[in-house]
Structure formats: structure tokens, C-alpha cells
VOSE-938725 format. One record per atom (N, C-alpha, C): atom name; residue number from 0; x negated, z negated, y negated. Coordinates in Angstrom, 2 decimals. Layout:
% residues N
PT_atom_n_u_w_v
PT_CA_NUM_X_Z_Y
...
% end
This chain:
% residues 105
PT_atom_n_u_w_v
PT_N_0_4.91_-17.19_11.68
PT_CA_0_4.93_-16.64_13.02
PT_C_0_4.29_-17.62_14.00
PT_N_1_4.09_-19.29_13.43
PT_CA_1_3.48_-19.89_14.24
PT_C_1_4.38_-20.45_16.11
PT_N_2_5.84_-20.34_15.30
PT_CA_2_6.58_-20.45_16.36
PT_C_2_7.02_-19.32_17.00
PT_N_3_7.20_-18.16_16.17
PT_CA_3_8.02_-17.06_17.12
PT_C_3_6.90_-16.26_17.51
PT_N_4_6.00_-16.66_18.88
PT_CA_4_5.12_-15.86_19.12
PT_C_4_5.20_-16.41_20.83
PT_N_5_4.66_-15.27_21.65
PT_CA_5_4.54_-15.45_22.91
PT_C_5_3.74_-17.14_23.35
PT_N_6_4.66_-17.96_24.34
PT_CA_6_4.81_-19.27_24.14
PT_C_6_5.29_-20.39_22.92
PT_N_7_5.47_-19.71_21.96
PT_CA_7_6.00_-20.33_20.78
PT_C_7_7.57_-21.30_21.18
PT_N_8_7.64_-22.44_20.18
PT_CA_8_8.59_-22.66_20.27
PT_C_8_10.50_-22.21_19.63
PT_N_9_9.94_-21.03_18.51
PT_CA_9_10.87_-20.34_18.31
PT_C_9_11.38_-19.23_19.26
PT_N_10_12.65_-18.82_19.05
PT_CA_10_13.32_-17.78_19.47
PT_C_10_13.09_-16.32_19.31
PT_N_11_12.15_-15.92_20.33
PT_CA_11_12.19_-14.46_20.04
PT_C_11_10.46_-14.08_19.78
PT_N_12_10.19_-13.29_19.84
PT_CA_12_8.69_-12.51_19.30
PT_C_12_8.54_-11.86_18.17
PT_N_13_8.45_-12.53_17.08
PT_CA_13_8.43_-11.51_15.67
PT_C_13_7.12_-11.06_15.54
PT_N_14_7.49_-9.39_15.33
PT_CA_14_6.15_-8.80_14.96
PT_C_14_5.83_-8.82_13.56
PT_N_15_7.21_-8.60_12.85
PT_CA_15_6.95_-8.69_11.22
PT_C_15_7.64_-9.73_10.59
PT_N_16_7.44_-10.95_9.92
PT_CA_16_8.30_-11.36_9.36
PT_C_16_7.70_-12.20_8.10
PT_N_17_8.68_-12.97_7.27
PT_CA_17_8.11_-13.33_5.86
PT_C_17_9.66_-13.53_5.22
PT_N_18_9.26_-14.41_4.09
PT_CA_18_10.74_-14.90_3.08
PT_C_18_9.94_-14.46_1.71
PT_N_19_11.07_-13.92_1.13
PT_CA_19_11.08_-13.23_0.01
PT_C_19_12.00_-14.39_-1.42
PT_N_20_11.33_-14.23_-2.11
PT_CA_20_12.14_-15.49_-3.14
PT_C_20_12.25_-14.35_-4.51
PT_N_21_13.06_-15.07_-5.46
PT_CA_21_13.61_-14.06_-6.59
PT_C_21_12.97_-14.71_-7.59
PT_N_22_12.71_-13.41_-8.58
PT_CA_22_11.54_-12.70_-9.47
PT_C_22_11.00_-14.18_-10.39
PT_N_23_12.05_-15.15_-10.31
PT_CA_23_11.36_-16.99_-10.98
PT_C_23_11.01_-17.55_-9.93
PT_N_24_10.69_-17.22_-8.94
PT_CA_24_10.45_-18.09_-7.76
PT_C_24_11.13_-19.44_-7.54
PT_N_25_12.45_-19.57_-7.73
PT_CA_25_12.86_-20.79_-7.80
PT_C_25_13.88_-20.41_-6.51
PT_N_26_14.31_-19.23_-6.03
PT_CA_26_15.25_-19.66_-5.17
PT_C_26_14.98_-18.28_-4.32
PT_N_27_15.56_-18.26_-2.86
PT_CA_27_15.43_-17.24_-2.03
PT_C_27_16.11_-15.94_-2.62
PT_N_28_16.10_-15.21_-2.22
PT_CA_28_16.15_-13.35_-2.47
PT_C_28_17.39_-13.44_-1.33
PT_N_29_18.44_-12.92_-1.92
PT_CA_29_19.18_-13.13_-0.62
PT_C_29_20.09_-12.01_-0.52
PT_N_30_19.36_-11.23_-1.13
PT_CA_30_19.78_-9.33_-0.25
PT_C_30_18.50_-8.15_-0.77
PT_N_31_18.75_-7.61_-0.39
PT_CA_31_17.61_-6.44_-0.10
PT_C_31_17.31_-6.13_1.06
PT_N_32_15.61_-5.20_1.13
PT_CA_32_15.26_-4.91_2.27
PT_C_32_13.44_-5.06_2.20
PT_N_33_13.17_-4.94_3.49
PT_CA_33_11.39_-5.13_2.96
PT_C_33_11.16_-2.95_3.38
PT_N_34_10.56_-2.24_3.28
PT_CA_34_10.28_-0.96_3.55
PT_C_34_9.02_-0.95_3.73
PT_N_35_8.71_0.15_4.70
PT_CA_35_7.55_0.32_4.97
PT_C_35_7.30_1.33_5.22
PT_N_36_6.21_2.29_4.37
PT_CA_36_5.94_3.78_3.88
PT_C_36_4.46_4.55_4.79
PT_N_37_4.61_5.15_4.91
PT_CA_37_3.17_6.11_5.65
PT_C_37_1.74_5.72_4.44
PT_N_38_2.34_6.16_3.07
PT_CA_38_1.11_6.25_2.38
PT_C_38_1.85_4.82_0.88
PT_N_39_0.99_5.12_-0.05
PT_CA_39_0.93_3.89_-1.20
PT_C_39_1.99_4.38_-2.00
PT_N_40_2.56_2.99_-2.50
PT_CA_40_3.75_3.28_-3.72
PT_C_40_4.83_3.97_-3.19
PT_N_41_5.29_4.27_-2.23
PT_CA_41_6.74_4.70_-1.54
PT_C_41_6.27_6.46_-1.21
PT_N_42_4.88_6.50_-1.05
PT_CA_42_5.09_8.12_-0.90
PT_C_42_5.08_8.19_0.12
PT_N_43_4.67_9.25_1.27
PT_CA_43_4.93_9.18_2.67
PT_C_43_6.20_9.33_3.10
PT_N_44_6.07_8.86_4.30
PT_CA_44_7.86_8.90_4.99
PT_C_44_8.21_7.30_4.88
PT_N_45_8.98_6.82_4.69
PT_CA_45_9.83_5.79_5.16
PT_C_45_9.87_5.26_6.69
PT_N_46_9.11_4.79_7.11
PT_CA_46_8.59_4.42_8.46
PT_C_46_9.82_3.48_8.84
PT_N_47_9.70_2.66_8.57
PT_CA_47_10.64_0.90_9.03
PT_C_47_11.35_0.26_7.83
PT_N_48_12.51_0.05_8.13
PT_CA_48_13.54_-0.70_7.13
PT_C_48_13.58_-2.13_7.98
PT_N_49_13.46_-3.57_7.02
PT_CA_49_13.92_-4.44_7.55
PT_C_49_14.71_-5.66_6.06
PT_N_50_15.88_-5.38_7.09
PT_CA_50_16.90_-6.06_5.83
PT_C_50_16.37_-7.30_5.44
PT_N_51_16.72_-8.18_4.49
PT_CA_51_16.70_-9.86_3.78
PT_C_51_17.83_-10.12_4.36
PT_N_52_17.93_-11.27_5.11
PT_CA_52_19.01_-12.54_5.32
PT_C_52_19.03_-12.98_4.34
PT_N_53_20.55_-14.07_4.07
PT_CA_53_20.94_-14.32_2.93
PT_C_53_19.84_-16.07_2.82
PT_N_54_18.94_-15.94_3.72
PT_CA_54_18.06_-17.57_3.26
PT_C_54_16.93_-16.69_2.19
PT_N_55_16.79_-15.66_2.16
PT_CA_55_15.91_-14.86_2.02
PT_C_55_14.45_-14.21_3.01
PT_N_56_14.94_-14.24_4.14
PT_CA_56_14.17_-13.78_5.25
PT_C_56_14.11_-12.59_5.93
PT_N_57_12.98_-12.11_6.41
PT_CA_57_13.23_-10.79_6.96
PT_C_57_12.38_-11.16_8.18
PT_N_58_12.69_-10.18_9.62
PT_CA_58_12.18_-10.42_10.56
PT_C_58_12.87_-9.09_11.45
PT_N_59_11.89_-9.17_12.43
PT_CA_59_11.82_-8.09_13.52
PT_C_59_11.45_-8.01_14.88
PT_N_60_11.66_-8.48_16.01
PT_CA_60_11.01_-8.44_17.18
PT_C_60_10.95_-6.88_17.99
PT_N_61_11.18_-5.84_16.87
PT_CA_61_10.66_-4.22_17.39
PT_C_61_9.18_-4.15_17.06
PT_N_62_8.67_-3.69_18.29
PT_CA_62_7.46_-3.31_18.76
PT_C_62_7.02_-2.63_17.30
PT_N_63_6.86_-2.83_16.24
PT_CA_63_5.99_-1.70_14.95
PT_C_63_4.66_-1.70_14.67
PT_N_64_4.40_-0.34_14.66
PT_CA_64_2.74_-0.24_14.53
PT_C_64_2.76_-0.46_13.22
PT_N_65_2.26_-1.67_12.49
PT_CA_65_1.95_-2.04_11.48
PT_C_65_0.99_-1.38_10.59
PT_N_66_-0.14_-1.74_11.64
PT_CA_66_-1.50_-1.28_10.81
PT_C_66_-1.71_-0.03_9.93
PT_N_67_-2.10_-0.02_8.49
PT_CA_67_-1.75_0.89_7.93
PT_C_67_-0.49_1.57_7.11
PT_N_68_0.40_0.48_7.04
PT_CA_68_1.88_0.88_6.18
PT_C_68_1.43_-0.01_5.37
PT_N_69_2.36_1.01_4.31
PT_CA_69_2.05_0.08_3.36
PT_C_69_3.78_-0.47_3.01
PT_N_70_4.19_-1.51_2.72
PT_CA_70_5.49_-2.35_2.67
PT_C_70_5.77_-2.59_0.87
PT_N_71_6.96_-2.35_0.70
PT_CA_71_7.69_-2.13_-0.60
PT_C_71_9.47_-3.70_-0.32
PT_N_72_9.08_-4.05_-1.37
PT_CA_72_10.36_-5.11_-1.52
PT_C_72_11.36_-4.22_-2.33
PT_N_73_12.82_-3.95_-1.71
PT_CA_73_13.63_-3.01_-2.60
PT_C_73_14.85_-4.33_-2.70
PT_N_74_15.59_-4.13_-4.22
PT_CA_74_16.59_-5.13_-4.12
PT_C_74_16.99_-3.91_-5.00
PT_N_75_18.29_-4.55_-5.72
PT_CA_75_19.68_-3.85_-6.48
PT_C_75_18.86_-3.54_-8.38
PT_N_76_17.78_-4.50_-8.13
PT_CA_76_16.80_-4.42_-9.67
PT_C_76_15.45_-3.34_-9.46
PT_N_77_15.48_-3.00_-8.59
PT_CA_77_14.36_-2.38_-8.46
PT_C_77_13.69_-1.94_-6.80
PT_N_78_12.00_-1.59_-6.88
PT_CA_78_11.27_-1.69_-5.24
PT_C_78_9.65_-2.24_-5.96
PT_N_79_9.22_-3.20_-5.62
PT_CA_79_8.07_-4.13_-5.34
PT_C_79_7.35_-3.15_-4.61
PT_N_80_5.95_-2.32_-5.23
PT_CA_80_5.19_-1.99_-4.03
PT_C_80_3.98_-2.83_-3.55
PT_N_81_3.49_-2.99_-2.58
PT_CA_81_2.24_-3.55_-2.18
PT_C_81_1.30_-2.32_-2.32
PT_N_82_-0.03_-2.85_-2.80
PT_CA_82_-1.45_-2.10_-3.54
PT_C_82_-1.86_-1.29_-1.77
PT_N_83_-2.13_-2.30_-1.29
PT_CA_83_-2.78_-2.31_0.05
PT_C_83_-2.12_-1.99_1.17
PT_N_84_-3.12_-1.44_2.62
PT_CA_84_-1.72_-1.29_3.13
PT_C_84_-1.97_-2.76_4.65
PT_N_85_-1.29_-2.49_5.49
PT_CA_85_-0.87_-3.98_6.32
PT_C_85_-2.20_-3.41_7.36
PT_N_86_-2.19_-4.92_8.03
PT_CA_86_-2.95_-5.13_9.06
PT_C_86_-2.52_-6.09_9.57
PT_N_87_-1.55_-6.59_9.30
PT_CA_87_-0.90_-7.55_10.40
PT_C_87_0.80_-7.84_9.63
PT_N_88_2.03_-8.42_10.56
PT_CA_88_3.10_-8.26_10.27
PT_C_88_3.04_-9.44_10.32
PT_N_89_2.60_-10.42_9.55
PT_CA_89_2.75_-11.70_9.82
PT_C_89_2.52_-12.08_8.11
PT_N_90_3.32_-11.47_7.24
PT_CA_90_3.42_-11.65_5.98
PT_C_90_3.05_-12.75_5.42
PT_N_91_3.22_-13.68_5.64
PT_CA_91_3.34_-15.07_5.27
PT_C_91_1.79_-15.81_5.10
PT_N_92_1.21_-14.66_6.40
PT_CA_92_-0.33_-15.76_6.49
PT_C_92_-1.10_-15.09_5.57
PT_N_93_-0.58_-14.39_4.85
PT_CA_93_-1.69_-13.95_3.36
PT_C_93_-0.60_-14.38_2.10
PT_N_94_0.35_-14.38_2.02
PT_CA_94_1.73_-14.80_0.95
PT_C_94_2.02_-16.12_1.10
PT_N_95_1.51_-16.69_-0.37
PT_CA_95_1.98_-18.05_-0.21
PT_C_95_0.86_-18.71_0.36
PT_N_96_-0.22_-18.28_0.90
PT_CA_96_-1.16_-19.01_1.16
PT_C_96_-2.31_-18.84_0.33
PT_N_97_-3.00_-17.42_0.41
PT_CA_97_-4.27_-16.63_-0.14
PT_C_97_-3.62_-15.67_-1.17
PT_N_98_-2.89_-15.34_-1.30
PT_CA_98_-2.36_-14.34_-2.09
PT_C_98_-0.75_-15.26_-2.80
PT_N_99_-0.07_-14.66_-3.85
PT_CA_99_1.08_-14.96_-4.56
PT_C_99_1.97_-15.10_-3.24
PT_N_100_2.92_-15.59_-3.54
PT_CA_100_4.79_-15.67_-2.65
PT_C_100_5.07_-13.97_-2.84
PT_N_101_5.70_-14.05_-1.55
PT_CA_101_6.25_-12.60_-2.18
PT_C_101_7.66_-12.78_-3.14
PT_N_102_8.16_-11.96_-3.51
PT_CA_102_9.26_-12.21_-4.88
PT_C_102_9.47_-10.74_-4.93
PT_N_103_10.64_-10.43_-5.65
PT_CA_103_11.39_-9.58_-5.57
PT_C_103_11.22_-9.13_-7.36
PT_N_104_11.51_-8.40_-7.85
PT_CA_104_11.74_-7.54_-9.48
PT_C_104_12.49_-8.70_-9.55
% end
């Protein structure tokens, strides 16, 4: 999100975004969706759907109150839940840096 942010040099304002790679980490995830639930492990309501592009990317410039969902990776093998829930939609700056890549089943 270093570019797609107010003055950034990317296109657009992403509130949530992040690339998803498949379950060997050798190549992008290139369908699914990322989900994002009220409470842990898919219980709650189903808050926000945001599809995978076929690079394996997901992104959003809708206004979402993040804080507090918790986000699930769903593909055709399965749904990935996250333990924790979000505090920021900027996936990437804890994935792949401080924490694992995200990856798909």
C-alpha cells in the first residue's frame, strides 16, 4: 500500500489489499476470494468479500471498517482462517514481512 495511498504513486486508494500465493508458495493463487467475518473462524456474518485476480491479488478502494474482522482465504480446496482479528487492511505489512506469506489450502 506504499503506492496506492493518498499522494501515492499508484492508482487509486486501497484500503485492503495483499497477494495470496498457492499452498507451495511457488506461484500466485489465481482464483478465490479473501472474506471477512464479524467474529473468529467464519462465525459471525460475512461482512466483505474481496475476489483474487488472476496475478493472485486482492484489493479494494471501498471505504471498510477493518478493525476487528477477522479475514478467511476461501479457494475451490478449502477457507484459510486468520487466528486474530485485523487492525489494518494493509495485509502485506505483517505477511511476508513479520508473519508467513499468505497462501491458500
Amino acid at each position: 500500500m506504499q503506492c496506492h495511498k493518498a499522494g501515492g504513486e499508484g492508482e487509486g486508494c486501497f484500503n485492503a489489499a495483499g497477494s495470496v500465493q498457492n499452498a507451495a508458495l511457488t506461484a500466485p493463487e489465481t482464483s478465490g476470494q479473501i472474506e471477512f467475518y464479524s467474529g473468529p473462524n467464519g462465525t459471525g456474518s460475512l461482512v466483505y468479500i474481496i475476489p483474487l485476480d488472476a496475478k493472485g491479488n486482492f484489493y479494494t478502494t471501498k471505504i471498510m471498517g477493518m478493525n476487528g474482522l477477522y479475514p478467511a482465504i476461501k479457494n475451490a480446496t478449502g477457507t484459510q482462517f486468520m487466528g486474530s482479528s485485523l487492525t489494518t487492511g494493509a495485509c502485506n505489512s505483517c505477511h511476508g514481512s513479520s508473519t508467513g506469506a499468505l497462501y491458500s489450502n
